[in-house]
N, C-alpha and C positions, 0 to 999 in steps of 0.2 A: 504494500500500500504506500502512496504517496506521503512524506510528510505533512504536517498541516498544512503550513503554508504555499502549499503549491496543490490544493484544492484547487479544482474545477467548478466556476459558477454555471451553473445548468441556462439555458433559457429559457425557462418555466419557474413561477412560483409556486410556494408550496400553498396548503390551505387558507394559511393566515396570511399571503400577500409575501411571508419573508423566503429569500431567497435561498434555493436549492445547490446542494455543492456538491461533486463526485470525486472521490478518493479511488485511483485505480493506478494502475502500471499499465495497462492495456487501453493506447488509445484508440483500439480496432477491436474494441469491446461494444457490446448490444448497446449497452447506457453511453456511449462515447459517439458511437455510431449515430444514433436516434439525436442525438444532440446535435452533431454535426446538420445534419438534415431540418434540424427546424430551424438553428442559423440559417444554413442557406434559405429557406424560407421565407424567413423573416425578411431578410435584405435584400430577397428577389421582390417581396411586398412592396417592401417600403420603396426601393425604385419604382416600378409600379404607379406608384403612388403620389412618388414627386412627377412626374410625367403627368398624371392627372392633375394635378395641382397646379402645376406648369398651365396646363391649357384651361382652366376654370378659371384661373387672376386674367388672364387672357379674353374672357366674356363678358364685355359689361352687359349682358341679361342676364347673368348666374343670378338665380336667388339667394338672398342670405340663409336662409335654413339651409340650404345644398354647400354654402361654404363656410357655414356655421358645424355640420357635418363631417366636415371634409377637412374640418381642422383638428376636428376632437380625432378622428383617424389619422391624421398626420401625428397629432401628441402621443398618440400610441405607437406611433409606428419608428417615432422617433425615442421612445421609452426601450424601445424591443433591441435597438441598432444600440442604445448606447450600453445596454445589457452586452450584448454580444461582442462589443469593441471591448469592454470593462473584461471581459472572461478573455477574451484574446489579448489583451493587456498582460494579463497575472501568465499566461500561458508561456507569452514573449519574454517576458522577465526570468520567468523560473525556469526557461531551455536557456537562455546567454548565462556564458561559463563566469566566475565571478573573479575577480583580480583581487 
């Protein structure tokens, strides 16, 4: 198993909102794997997503409910991205060798 500190932030939370960790040696393990795939997920959304948002500021007939919408999805989308740079963060740290 991994020391503590080079735990794995999941991109999912747990019941209560707080955030999920994975302790493993195996990054070609089932829980490593599944993780991998909803990052990609996520950042394939979220681009997605700024492309939509791109051509909606671009409308002046957008209604505000549609970009009132489309923002609460942007906060999330942008909550998901900073999760998954945060986990790729710790990941980049604790693979560079230390002087």
């Amino acid at each position: 198993m991994t020391p503590q500190n080079e735990l794995r932030l999941l991109p999912w939370s747990g019941p209560d909102g707080k955030p999920c960790y994975l302790s493993t040696d195996d990054s070609g393990g089932f829980v490593s794997r599944l993780a991998d795939n909803m990052e990609a997920a996520q950042l394939g959304m979220a681009a997605e997503l700024v492309e939509q948002v791109a051509t909606a500021l671009g409308d002046r007939n957008a209604a505000p409910e549609d970009l009132r919408l489309m923002l609460a999805e942007l906060a999330g989308a942008l909550r998901d991205v900073l999760r998954v740079a945060t986990s790729r963060g710790y990941l980049l740290a604790v693979s560079e060798p230390h002087s």
